[in-house]
C-alpha positions, 0 to 999 in steps of 0.5 A: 075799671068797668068796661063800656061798649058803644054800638056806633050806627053804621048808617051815619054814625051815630051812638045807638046805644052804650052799656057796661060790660059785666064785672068778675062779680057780675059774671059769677054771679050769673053763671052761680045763677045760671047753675042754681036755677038748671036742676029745677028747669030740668025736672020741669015736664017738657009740655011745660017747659014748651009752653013757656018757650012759646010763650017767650015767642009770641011775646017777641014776636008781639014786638016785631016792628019796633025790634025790627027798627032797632036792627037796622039802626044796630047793624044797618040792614034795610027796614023793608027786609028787617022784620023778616028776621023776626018772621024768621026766628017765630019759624024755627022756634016754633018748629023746634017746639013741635019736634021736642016732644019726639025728638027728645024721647028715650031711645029703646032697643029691641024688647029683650026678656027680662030687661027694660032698656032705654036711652035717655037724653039728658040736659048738659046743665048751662049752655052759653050762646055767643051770637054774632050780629048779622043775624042776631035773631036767627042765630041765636034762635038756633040755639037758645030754643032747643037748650031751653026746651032740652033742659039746659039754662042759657046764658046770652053773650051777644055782639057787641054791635046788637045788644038790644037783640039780646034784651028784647030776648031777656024782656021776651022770656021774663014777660013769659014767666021763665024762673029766673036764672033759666034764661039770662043774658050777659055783655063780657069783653072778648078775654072774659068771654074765655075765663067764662067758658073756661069756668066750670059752671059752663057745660056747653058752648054755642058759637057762630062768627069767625074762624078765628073767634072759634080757634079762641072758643076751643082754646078756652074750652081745652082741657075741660072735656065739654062740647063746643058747637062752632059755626064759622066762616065760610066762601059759598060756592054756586054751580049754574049747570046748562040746563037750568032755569037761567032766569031763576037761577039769576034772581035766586043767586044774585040775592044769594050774594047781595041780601044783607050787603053779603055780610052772610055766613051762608051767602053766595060769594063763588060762581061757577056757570057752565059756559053754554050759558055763562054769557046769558047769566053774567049779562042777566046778573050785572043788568039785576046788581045794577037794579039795587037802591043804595041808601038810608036803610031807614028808607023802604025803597032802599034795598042795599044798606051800608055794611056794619062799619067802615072798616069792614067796607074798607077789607072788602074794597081791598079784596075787589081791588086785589082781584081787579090788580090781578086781572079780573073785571068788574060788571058793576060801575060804583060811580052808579051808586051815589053813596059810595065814595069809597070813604065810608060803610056804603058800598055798591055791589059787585059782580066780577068775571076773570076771577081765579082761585089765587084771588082773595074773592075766591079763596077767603070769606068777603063779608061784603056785597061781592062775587066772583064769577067762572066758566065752567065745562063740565060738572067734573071741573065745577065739583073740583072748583067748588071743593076746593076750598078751605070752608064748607058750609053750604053749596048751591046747584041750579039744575032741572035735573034732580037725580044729577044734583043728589049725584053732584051734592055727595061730591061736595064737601059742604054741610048744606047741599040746595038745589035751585035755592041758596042762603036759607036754613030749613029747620026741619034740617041740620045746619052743619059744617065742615072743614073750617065751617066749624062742626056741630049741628043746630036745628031739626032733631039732630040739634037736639042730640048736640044740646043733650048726652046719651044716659042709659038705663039697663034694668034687670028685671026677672031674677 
């Protein structure tokens, strides 16, 4: 029996779209493909290759308002935001296009007589992306581009609640003209998502989404001795010290927590304000969360949509109450914000002060429009605070004093340390965690060497 999926629109629940899993043929046939065409792609010049990637980008990006729509219809994120994903994707495409050429470069030691010695990278073969729907551009984009342009061919397995992400991505690189089988796309269920990377024909897999989800990807993949670059989970600590731009630090940080409903990988959802200032910032804050539209993402004076599904309202709600049983307060009035009435995906957002780490908001991920709020007295409690955590992907320091956040970032154990800015991905750097964040890098020209293998070559010249 084939297997169907269904993207139900959380914005009122209407079916966007249904497509039929693959079959065991389907999927053989893919990956036979996917290993057939890789040699061939491999041998290509990388200025060719690069230009066909580009090509694929400008193709896209040719698209940007209609795939803008189909994002927000698919997981509900407000149109006015939805075309920034597409701005975003163009800019690290096309920054990674512009390191291949060096980044991907042999390596060569010191000159030594009669040898010619170098380091080659090399391309895996086929890499698999599993790409989530929060961002279905930017986080396939962080793999996809980087494979392609080292060598390997890429097969596409995205969610499914974003499946005309993916398309547009198949439409973009076939307009393009990649040779078939370099770049593919494919819908599995979740057991034949793990019989696929658990086949030999797979040679390296990116995934980004739960902890859980990557527990299941290293399960499939053990024993097969190829990568597994996994970004996860995380609860994204933010320390406000007494000297910062409270102003700034407000609006930068309270977007941190609420862009995209909260449903970020890198969002803010811990707070931890010195107390000199922790008054001005909660006051500054709760006045700008009240500030948010709450509405039919489809509409551009809406900025805060619905979030992916009821039930993922539903485990948010739970986690504020939870906080608010155990004696912490919310700044924000939901009875403010018509939509929410507790029943359905639309939830307003929250800001809550009292908070402790033996509540749920400052202990695990809250993939919803939430943080939590602490006084802090010194940078020694906040640097304990923010570490104490089960995840690290990225931490946020808001300070006028370069020196002490360099000083305070080595103490973090994070992947991404920011300064006076938070939820972003800079190409030209490694996006990278630790602890239950996952581990791997994506981007910049370490991303390069996670999607390549070192081969050397020793020659002996002078006999």
């Amino acid at each position: 029996m084939t297997t169907e999926i269904v993207t139900i629109s959380p914005i009122d629940g209407r079916i966007v779209v249904r497509r039929e899993c693959a079959s065991p043929a389907a999927i053989t046939q893919v990956l036979t493909r996917a290993r057939a065409a890789q040699p061939e792609w491999k041998r290509m010049p990388l200025a060719q290759r690069a230009a066909l990637v580009g090509r694929a980008v400008d193709a896209l990006v040719a698209n940007k308002e209609a795939i803008a729509r189909e994002l927000t219809l698919q997981m509900g994120r407000p149109i006015r935001y939805a075309g920034g994903e597409v701005d975003g994707f163009e800019n690290r495409a096309r920054h990674m296009i512009a390191i291949a050429q060096e980044s991907l470069a042999d390596v060569v030691p010191t000159a030594a007589t009669g040898f010619v010695r170098f380091i080659r990278r090399e391309a895996l073969g086929v890499v698999l992306v599993v790409a989530p729907w929060n961002y279905p551009l930017l986080t396939a984009v962080n793999a996809i581009v980087p494979a392609l342009l080292a060598g390997n061919t890429v097969l596409l397995k995205h969610s499914a609640q974003t499946p005309l992400v993916a398309e547009r991505l198949a439409e973009a690189f076939a307009q393009a003209g990649l040779p078939p089988g370099v770049f593919q796309i494919i819908q599995t269920t979740h057991d034949d998502t793990c019989r696929m990377i658990a086949s030999p024909e797979v040679d390296f897999v990116c995934f980004t989404g739960s902890v859980a989800g990557g527990v299941a990807v290293e399960k499939a993949a053990a024993g097969r001795f190829i990568g597994v670059g996994l970004e996860l989970g995380a609860c994204d600590p933010a320390y406000v010290r007494a000297d910062a731009d409270i102003a700034h630090a407000v609006d930068s940080l309270v977007d941190g927590a609420f862009f995209n409903s909260g449903q970020s990988c890198c969002g803010i959802q811990r707070l931890y304000v010195h107390q000199s200032v922790y008054g001005e910032f909660i006051e500054r804050a709760a006045a700008l969360a009240r500030q948010y539209v709450l509405g039919d993402p489809l509409d551009p004076a809406t900025t805060l949509g619905p979030l992916v599904r009821t039930s993922a309202a539903a485990e948010v709600r739970s986690v504020v109450a939870d906080a608010i049983g155990k004696g912490a307060h919310g700044l924000v009035d939901p009875r403010a914000f018509g939509l929410d009435n507790g029943a359905t995906a639309y939830m307003a957002p929250q800001i809550l002060t009292g908070v402790d780490h033996g509540m749920r908001i400052m202990a695990d991920e809250c993939f919803g429009p939430v943080c939590g709020v602490m006084p802090v007295a010194s940078d020694e409690q906040a640097i304990a605070l923010m570490n104490d955590s089960q995840y690290g992907l990225s931490a946020a320091l808001y300070t006028r004093d370069a020196a002490a956040a360099v000083r305070i970032g080595e103490q973090v154990d994070t992947g991404t340390l920011f300064m006076n800015r938070c939820d972003y991905l800079d190409p030209a750097l490694a996006w990278t965690g630790i602890k239950n964040s996952g581990r791997g890098a994506t981007l910049s020209s370490i991303g390069f060497e996670h999607l390549t293998r070192p081969k050397s070559f020793h020659l002996k010249t002078i006999l």
